[in-house]
MDTraj code that builds the backbone (N, CA, C; nanometers):
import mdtraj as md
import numpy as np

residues = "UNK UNK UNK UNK UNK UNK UNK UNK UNK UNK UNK UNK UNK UNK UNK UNK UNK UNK UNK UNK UNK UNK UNK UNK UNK UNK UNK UNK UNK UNK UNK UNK UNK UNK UNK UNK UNK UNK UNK UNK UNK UNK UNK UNK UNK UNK UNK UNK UNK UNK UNK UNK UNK UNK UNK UNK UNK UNK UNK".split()
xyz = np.array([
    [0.0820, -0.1200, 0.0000],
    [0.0000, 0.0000, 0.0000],
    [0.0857, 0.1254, 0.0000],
    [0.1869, 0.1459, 0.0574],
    [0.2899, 0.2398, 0.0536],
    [0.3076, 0.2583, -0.0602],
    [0.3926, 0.1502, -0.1687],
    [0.4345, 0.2012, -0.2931],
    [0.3159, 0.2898, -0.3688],
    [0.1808, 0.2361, -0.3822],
    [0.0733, 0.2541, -0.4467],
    [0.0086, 0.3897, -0.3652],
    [0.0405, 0.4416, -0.2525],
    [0.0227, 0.6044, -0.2145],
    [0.1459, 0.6925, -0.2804],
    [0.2286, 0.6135, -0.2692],
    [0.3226, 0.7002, -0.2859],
    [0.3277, 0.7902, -0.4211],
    [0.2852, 0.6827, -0.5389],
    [0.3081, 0.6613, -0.6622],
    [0.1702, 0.7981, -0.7144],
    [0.0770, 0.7499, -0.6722],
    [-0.0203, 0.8182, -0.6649],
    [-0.0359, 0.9603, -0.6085],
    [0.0266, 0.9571, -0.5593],
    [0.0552, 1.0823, -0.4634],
    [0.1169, 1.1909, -0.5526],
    [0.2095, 1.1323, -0.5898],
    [0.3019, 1.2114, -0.7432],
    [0.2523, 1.2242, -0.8210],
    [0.1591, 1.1231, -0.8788],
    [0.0821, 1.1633, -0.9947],
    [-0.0224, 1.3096, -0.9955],
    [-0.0745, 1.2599, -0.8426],
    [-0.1995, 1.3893, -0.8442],
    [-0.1081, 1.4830, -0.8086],
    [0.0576, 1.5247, -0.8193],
    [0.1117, 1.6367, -0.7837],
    [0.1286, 1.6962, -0.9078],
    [0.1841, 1.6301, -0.9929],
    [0.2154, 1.6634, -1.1094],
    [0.1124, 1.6671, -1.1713],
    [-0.0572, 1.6211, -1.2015],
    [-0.1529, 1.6711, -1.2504],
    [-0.1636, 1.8004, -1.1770],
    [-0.1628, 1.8339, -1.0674],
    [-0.2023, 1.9535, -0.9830],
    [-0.1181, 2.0835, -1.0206],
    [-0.0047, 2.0396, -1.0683],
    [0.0687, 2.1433, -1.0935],
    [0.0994, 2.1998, -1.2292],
    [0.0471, 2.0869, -1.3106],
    [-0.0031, 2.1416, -1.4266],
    [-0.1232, 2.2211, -1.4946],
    [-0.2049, 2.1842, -1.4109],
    [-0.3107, 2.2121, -1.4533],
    [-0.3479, 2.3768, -1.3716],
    [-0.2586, 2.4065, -1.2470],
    [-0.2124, 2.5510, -1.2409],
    [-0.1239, 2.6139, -1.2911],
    [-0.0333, 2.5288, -1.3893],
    [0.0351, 2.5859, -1.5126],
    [-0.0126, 2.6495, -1.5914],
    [-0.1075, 2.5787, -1.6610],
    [-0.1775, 2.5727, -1.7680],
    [-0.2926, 2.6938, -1.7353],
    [-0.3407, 2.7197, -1.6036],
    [-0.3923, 2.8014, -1.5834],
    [-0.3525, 2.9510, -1.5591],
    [-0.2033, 2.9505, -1.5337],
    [-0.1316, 3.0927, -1.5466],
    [-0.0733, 3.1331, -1.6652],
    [-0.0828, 3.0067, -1.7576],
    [-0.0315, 3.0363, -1.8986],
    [-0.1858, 3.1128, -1.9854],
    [-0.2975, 3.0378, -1.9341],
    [-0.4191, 3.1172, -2.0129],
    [-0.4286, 3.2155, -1.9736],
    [-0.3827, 3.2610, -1.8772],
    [-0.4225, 3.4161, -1.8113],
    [-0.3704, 3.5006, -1.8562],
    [-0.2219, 3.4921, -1.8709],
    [-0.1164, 3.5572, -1.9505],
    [-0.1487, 3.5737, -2.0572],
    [-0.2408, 3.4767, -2.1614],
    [-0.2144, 3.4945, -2.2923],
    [-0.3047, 3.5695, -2.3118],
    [-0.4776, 3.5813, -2.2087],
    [-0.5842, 3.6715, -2.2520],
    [-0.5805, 3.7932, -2.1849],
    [-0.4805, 3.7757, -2.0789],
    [-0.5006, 3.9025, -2.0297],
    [-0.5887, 3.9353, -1.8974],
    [-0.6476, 3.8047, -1.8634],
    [-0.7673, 3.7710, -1.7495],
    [-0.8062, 3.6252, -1.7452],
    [-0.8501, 3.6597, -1.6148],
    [-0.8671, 3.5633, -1.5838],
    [-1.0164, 3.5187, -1.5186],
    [-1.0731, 3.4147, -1.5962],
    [-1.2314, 3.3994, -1.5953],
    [-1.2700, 3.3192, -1.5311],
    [-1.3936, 3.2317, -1.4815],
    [-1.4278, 3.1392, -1.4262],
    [-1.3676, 3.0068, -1.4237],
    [-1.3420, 2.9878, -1.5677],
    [-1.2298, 2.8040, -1.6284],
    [-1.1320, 2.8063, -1.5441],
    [-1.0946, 2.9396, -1.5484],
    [-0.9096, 2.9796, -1.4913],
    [-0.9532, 2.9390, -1.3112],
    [-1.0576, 2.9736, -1.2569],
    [-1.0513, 2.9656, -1.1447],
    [-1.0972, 2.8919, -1.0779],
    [-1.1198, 2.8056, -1.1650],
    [-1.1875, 2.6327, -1.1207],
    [-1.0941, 2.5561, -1.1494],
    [-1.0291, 2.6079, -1.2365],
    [-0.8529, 2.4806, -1.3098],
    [-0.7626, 2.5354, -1.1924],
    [-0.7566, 2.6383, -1.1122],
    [-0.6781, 2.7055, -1.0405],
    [-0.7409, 2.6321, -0.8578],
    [-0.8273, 2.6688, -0.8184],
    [-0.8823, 2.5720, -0.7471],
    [-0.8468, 2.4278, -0.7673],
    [-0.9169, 2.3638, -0.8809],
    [-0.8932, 2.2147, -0.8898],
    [-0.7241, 2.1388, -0.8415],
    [-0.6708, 2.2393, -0.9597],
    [-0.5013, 2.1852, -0.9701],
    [-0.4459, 2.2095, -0.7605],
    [-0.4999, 2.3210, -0.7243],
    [-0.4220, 2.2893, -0.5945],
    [-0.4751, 2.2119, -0.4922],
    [-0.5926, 2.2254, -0.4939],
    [-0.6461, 2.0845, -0.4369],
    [-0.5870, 1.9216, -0.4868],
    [-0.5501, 1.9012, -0.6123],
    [-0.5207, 1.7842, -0.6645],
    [-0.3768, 1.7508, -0.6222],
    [-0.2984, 1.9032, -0.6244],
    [-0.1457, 1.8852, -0.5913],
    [-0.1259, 1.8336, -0.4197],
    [-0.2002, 1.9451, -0.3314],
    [-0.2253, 1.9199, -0.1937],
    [-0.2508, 1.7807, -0.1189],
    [-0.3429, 1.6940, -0.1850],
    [-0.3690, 1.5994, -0.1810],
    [-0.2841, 1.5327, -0.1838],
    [-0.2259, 1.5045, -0.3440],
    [-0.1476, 1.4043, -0.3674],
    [0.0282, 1.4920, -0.2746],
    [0.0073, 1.5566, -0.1786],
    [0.1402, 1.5763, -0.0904],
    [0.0986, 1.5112, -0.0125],
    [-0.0285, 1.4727, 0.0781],
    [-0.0454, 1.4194, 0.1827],
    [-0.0369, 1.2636, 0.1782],
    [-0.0865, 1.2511, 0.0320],
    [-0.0773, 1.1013, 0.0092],
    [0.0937, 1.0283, -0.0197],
    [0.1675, 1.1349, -0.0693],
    [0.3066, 1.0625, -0.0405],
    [0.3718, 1.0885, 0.0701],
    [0.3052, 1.2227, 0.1266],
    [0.3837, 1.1712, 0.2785],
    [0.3112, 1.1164, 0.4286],
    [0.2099, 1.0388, 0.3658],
    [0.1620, 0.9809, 0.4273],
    [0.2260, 0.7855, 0.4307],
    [0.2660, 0.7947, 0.2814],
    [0.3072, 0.6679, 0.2811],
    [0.4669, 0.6533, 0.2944],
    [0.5306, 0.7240, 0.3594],
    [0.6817, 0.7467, 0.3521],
    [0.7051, 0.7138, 0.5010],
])
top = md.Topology()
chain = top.add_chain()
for i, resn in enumerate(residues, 1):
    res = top.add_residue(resn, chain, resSeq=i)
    for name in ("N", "CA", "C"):
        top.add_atom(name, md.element.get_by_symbol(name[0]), res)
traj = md.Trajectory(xyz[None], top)
């Protein structure tokens, strides 16, 4: 169960942190930032947060 938090854990970090990438890159490019931006911005740090607790939970 360890390996399989751990593993997981990274994954939802690196989805999380992309997907607030991806959300400071749309902002930049329009100039603002709209509802998508702040639900992908929400989502991604919740997803990253998570998957921190889940690998250092299994460590």
């Amino acid at each position: 169960m360890g390996n399989l938090s751990f593993y997981l854990g990274l994954g939802l970090q690196l989805f999380g942190f992309t997907a607030v990438g991806l959300c400071f890159y749309s902002g930049i490019q329009t100039g603002d930032y709209g509802r998508v931006e702040l639900a992908q911005f929400i989502l991604g740090i919740f997803f990253f947060y998570t998957g921190t607790y889940l690998k250092n939970r299994s460590a």
